[in-house]
C-alpha positions in Angstrom: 6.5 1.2 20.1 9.6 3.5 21.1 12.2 4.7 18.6 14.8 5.0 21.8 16.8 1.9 20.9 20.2 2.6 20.0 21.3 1.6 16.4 24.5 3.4 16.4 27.0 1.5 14.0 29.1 -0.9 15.3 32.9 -1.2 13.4 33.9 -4.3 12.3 37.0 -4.9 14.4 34.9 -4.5 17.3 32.9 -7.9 16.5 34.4 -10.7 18.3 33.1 -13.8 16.4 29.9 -14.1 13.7 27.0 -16.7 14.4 26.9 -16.8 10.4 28.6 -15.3 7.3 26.9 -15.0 3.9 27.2 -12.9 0.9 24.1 -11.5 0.9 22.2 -10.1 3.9 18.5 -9.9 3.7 16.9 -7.8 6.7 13.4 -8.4 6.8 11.0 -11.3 5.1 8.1 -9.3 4.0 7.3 -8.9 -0.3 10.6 -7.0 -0.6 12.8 -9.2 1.1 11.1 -12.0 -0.7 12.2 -10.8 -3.8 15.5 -10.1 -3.0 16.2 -13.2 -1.7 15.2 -14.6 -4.8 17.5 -12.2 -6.9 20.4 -12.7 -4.9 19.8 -16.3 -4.7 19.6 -17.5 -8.0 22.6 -14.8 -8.9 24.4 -17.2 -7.4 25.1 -15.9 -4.1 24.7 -17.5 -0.4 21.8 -15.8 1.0 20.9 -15.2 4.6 17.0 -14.0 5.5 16.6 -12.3 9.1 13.2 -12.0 10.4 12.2 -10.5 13.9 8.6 -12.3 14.0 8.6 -16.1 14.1 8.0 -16.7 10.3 7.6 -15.2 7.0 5.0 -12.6 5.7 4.9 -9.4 7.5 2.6 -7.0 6.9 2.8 -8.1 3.3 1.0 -11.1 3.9 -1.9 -9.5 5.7 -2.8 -7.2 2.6 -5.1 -7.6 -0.1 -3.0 -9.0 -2.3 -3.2 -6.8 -5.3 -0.9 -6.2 -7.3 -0.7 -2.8 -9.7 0.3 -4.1 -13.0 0.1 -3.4 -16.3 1.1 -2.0 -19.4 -0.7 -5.3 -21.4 -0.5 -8.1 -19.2 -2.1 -11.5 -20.1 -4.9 -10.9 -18.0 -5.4 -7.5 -19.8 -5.5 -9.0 -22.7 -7.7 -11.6 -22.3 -10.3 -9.2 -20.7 -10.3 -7.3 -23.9 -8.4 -4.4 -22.7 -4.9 -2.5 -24.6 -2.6 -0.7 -22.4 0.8 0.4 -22.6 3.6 1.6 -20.5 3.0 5.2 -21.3 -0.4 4.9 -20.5 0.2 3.2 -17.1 2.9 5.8 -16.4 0.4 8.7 -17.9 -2.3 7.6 -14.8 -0.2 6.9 -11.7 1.8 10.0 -12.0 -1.5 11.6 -11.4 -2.8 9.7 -8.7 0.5 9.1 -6.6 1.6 12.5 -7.2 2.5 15.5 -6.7 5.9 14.4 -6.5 5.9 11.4 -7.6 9.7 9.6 -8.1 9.7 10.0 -11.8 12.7 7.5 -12.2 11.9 4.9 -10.4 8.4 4.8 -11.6 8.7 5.2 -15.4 11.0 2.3 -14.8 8.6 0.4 -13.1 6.2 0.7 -15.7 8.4 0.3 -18.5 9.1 -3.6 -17.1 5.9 -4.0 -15.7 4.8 -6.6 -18.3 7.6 -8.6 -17.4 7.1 -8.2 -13.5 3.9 -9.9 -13.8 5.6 -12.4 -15.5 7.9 -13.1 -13.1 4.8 -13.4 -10.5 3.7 -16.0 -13.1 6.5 -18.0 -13.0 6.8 -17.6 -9.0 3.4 -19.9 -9.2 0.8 -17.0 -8.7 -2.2 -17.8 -10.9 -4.7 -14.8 -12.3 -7.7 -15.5 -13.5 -8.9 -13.9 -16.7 -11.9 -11.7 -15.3 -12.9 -8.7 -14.3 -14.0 -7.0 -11.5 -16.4 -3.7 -13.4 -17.4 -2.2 -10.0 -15.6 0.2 -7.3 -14.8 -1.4 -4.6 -11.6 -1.7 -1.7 -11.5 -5.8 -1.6 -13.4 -8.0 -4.3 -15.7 -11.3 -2.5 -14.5 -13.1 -5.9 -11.6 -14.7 -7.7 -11.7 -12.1 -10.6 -8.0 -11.1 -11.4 -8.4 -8.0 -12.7 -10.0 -4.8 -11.0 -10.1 -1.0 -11.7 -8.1 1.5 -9.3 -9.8 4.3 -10.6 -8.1 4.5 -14.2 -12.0 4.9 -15.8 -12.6 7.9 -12.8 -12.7 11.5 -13.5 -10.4 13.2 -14.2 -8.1 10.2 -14.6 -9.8 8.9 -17.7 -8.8 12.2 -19.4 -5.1 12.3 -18.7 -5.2 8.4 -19.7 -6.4 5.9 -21.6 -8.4 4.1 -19.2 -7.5 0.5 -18.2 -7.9 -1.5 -15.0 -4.2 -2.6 -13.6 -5.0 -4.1 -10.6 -4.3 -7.5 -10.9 -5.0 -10.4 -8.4 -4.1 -13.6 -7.6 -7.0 -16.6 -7.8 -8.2 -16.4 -4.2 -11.0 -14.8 -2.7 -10.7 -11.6 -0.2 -7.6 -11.1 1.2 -5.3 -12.5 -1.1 -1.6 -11.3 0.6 -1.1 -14.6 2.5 -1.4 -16.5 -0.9 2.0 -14.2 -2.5 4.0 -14.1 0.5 3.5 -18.2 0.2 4.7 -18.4 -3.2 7.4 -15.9 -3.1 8.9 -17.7 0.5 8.4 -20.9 -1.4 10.4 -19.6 -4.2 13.2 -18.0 -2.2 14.1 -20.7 -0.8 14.4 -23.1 -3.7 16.7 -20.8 -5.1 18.7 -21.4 -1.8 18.1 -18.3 0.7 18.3 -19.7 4.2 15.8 -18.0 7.2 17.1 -17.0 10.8 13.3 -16.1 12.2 13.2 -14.4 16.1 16.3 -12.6 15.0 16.0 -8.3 15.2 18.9 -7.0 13.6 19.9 -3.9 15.6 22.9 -2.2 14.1 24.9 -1.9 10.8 28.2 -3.3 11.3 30.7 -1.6 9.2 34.5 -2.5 8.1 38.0 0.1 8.1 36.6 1.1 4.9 33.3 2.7 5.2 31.5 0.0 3.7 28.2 -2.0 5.5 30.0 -5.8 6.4 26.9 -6.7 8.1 24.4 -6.4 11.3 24.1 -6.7 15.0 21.2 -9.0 16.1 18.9 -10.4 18.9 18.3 -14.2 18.4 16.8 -15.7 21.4 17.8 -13.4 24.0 21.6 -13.6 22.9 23.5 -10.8 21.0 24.6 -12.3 17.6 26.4 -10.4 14.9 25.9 -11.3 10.7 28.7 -11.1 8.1 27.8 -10.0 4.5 30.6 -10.8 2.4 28.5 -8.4 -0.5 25.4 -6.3 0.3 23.1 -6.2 3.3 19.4 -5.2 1.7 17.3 -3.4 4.4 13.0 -5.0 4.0 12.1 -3.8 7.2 8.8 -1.9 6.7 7.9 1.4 7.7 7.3 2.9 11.2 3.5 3.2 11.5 4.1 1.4 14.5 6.7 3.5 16.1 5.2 6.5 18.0 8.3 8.4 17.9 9.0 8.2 14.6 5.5 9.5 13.4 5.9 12.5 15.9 8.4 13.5 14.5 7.6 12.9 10.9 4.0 12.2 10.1 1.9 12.8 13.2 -1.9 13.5 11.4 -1.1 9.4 11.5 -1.1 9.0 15.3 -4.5 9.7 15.5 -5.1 7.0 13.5 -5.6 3.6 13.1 -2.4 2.0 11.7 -2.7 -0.9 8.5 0.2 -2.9 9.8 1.8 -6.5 11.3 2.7 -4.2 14.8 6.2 -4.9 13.8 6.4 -1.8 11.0 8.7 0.5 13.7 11.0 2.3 11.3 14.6 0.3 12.7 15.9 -0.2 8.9 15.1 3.2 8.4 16.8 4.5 11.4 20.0 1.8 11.4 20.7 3.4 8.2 19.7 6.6 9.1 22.7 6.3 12.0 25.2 5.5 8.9 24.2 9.3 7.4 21.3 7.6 4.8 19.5 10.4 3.2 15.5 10.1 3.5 12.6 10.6 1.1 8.9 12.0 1.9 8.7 10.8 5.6 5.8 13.0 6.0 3.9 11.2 3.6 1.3 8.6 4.5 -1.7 6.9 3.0 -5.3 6.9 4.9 -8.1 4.7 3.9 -11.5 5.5 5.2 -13.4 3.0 5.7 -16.2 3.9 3.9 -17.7 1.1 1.3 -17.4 2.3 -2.4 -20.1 0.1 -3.4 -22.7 2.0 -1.3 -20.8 5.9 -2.1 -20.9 5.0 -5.6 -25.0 4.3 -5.6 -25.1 7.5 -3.4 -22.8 10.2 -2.3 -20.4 11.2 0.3 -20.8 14.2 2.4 -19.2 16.3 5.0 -20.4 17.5 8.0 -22.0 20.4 6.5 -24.3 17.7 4.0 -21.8 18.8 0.8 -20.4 16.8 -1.6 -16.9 17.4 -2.1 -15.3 14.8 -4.7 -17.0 11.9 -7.8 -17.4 9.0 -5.7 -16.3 6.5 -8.3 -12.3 7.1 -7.9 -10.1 4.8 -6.1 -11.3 4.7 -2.6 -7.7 6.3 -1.2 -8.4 9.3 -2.9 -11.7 9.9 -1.8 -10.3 9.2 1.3 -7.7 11.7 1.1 -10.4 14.3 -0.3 -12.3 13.4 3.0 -10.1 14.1 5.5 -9.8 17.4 4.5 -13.5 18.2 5.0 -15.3 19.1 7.5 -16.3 16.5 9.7 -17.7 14.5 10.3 -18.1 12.5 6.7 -21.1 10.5 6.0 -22.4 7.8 2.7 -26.0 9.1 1.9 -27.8 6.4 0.2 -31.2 5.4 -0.7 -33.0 2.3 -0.2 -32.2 1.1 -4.0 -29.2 1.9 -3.9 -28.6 0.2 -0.6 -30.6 -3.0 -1.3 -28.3 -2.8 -5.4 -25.4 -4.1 -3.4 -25.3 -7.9 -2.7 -25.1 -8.8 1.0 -22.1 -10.5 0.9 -20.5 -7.2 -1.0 -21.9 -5.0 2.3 -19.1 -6.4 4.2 -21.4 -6.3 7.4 -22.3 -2.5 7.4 -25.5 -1.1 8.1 -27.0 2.5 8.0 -26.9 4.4 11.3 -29.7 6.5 10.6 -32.5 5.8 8.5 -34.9 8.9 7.6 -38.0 9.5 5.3 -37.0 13.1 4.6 -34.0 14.2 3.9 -35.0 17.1 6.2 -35.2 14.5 9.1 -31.9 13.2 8.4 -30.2 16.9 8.5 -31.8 16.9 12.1 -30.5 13.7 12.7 -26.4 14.4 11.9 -27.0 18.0 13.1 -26.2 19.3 9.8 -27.6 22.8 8.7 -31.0 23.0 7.9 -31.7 22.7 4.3 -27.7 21.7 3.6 -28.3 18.0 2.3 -32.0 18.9 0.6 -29.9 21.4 -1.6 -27.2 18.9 -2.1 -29.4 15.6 -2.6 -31.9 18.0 -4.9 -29.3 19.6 -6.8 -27.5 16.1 -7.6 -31.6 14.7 -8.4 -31.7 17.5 -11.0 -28.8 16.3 -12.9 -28.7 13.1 -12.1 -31.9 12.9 -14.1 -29.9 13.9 -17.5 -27.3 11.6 -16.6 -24.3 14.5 -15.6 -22.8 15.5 -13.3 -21.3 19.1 -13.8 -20.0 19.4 -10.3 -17.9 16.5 -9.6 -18.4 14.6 -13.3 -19.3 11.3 -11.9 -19.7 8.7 -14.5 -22.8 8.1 -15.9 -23.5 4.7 -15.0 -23.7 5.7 -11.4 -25.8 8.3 -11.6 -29.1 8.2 -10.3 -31.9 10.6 -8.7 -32.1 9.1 -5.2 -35.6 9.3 -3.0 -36.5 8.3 0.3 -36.2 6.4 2.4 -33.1 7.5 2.7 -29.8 6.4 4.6 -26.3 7.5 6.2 -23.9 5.2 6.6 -20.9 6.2 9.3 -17.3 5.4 7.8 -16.5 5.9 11.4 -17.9 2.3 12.2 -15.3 0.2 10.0 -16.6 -2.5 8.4 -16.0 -6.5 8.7 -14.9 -9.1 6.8 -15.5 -13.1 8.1 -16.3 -11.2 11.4 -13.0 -9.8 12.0 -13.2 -5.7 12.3 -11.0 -3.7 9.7 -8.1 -2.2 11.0 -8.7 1.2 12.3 -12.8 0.8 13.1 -14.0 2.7 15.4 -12.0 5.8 14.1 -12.8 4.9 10.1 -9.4 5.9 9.2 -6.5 3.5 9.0 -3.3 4.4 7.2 0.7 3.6 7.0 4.1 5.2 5.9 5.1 5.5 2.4 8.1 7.9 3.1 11.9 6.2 3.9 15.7 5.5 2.5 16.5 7.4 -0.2 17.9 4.8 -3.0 18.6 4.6 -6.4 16.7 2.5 -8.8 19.0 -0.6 -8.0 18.2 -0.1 -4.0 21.5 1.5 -3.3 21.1 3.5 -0.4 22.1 7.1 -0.7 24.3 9.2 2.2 22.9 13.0 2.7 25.2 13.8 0.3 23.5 12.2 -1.9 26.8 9.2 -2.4 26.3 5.7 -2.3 26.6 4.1 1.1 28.7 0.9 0.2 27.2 -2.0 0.6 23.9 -1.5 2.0 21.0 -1.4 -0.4 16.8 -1.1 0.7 13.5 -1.5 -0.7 10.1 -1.7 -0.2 8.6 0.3 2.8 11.8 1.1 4.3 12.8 2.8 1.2 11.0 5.8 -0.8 9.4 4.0 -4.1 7.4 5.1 -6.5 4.8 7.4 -4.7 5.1 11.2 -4.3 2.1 11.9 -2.0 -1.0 9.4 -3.4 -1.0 6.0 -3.2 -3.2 3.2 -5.5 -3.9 0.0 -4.1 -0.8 -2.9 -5.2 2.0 -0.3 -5.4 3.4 -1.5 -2.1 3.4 -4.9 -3.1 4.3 -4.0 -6.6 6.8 -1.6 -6.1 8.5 -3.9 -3.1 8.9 -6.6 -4.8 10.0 -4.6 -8.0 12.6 -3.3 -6.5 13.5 -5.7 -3.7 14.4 -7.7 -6.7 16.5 -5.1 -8.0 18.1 -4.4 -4.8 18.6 -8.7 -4.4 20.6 -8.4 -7.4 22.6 -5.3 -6.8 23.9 -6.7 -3.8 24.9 -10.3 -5.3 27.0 -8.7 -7.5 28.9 -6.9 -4.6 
């Protein structure tokens, strides 16, 4: 997608008539502006929803659904596990830092609790089990998995407890909260335009944001907000320009998106003088299965390891892409056959050896690299350490042949349908975007409030300095699109 559309700001007395007038203004229908719908909404304000696709969801609703919660949730508790907002706070400012946003996220821990209530009362259910087992995506309805809280050296700067919570449906589970949080914004009263882009900020005598410029159905429309307009747009993975200029490493890459994620809230605002946060910043999954990496080890292109396989997938993604390539999963035959079919998500091995000798030949690594790698990890393995990379115990095992490599380069499939990014094994999106308070007020370069507009989710800069965990997006989007929601009903 190009970034060439103009979004310069359009002044108020320049708008001849409005197709509608509201108080609220929500740009965007994704998790975020979900929630602040709902916010605004059941302030009490007359809410208006714009969204370019033809319905609901965004990339929101083709996620995985988890959300990262905690702090001692029901579903905590009743898997026999204390946490506490320090605790939660403690662990993700490790593993979405450095840089984290401080504020913002000892906020969002702090209310956690409570934000998984409010999921509660929205309709999502959770069952009370566990998921004890590395993975991306769990093939069950368990509604509580670890996100590498119990991983070295996480479980030393934190009490370890599994925060990713999810709702009662099986795989994908992002469809299933974007239908209960559309459901519940409009009950509380929020009215949808869908096939509408919003394309400018309009903008009144005094300064303040009054409302948007649109395309509805081939016909230019303008918007009234008699309060707030709340910018959900997404990020701009899908906007070539954008990443060029701010995050290229992700253009070589596949992109975890709707195709709709082209930066245009970020850059309308941008147009006003917004101030931006980490655009450089982006998260890349590799699409390498941790059930298999966790029974073996990953590798780089010279056969060594280079991280404990039993963190949260991201971050051994991360840790990947800085190796050299290419990156492989060595496993051996028990490890390969200790992972239920159904949890192999369609991969097989690429090459299949007797000797680890033969396999070297095979992925033209050095002679001798993976014997010293594989036989070093045997050795310790055998005493149940792992000095090098501290890999918990449970995993650890002296492999022996036959022995396997797996190619993260393949992707993997679930119900058929390739994972975004195969081919390349890498898939990743924005995290970067408006800078904003804690109440989604949108901040000039100056670092004032721009009256009247507010952002969240994706098109704003949340929690994350440059890690991500799985269910921050949704659970910082809809965290804060609710704040935002109710900044802006109150004018």
């Amino acid at each position: 997608m190009s970034g060439s559309r103009p979004v310069t700001p359009v002044r108020a007395e320049a708008v001849p008539r409005y197709a509608a007038e509201t108080d609220v203004l929500v740009v965007g229908f994704g998790c975020a502006g979900a929630a602040a719908a709902f916010e605004a909404a059941s302030a009490g304000a007359d809410v208006l929803v714009l969204e370019r696709a033809g319905g609901p969801g965004g990339s929101s609703a083709l996620s995985g659904g988890e959300l990262y919660l905690g702090g001692g949730t029901a579903v905590q508790e009743a898997c026999g596990f204390e946490d506490s907002a320090d605790e939660m706070f403690g662990y993700l400012r490790a593993a979405l830092g450095p840089h984290a946003d401080e504020e913002k996220l000892r906020l969002y821990c702090e209310e956690s609790v409570a934000h998984f209530q409010w999921f509660v009362d929205r309709g999502l259910t959770f069952e009370p089990t566990l998921w004890d087992a590395p993975t991306w995506m769990p093939t069950t309805r368990d509604g509580l998995m670890w996100l590498g809280e119990n991983a070295w050296p996480y479980n030393e700067i934190a009490r370890p407890a599994p925060r990713g919570h999810r709702c009662a449906t099986e795989a994908y589970g992002g469809w299933l909260v974007m239908e209960k949080l559309v459901a519940s914004a409009e009950a509380a009263g929020a009215v949808a335009h869908a096939d509408t882009l919003a394309t400018a900020l309009i903008v009144d005598d005094a300064g303040r944001v009054a409302g948007v410029t649109a395309r509805r159905h081939g016909e230019e429309v303008a918007y009234r907000a008699r309060r707030g307009v709340v910018l959900t747009t997404g990020g701009f993975a899908d906007n070539e320009e954008m990443l060029a200029d701010h995050a290229p490493h992700l253009l070589a890459h596949g992109r975890i998106s709707d195709g709709l994620d082209d930066g245009s809230g970020i850059r309308m605002a941008a147009a006003l003088g917004a101030a931006t946060r980490r655009m450089g910043v982006v998260e890349l999954a590799l699409t390498a299965l941790p059930a298999l990496a966790v029974r073996g080890m990953l590798v780089n292109g010279l056969g060594q390891r280079f991280i404990n396989e039993d963190v949260y997938p991201g971050l051994f993604s991360a840790a990947a892409l800085t190796q050299p390539a290419p990156y492989w999963v060595i496993v051996d035959e028990e490890g390969y056959e200790a992972v239920p079919e159904r949890e192999r998500w369609g991969v097989v091995p690429r090459f299949v050896s007797e000797t680890l000798g033969e396999l070297e030949t095979e992925l033209g690594m050095p002679q001798g690299a993976l014997e010293s790698t594989v036989g070093t990890y045997n050795t310790y393995a055998e005493r149940g350490q792992d000095p090098y990379f501290h890999k918990d115990a449970r995993w650890l095992r002296p492999l022996k042949g036959p022995f396997a490599a797996v190619d993260p380069r393949a992707g993997f499939h679930q119900g058929g349908r390739p994972s975004a990014g195969a081919g390349t094994g890498v898939a990743g999106f924005t995290l970067g975007g408006l800078r904003t308070t804690v109440d989604g007020a949108v901040l000039d370069v100056s670092g004032a409030v721009l009256p009247g507009l507010f952002a969240a989710g994706r098109a704003a800069s949340g929690i994350h300095g440059e890690g991500y965990v799985s269910g921050t997006s949704l659970g910082d989007g809809t965290f804060f699109g609710r704040r935002a929601g109710a900044a802006a009903a109150g004018g």
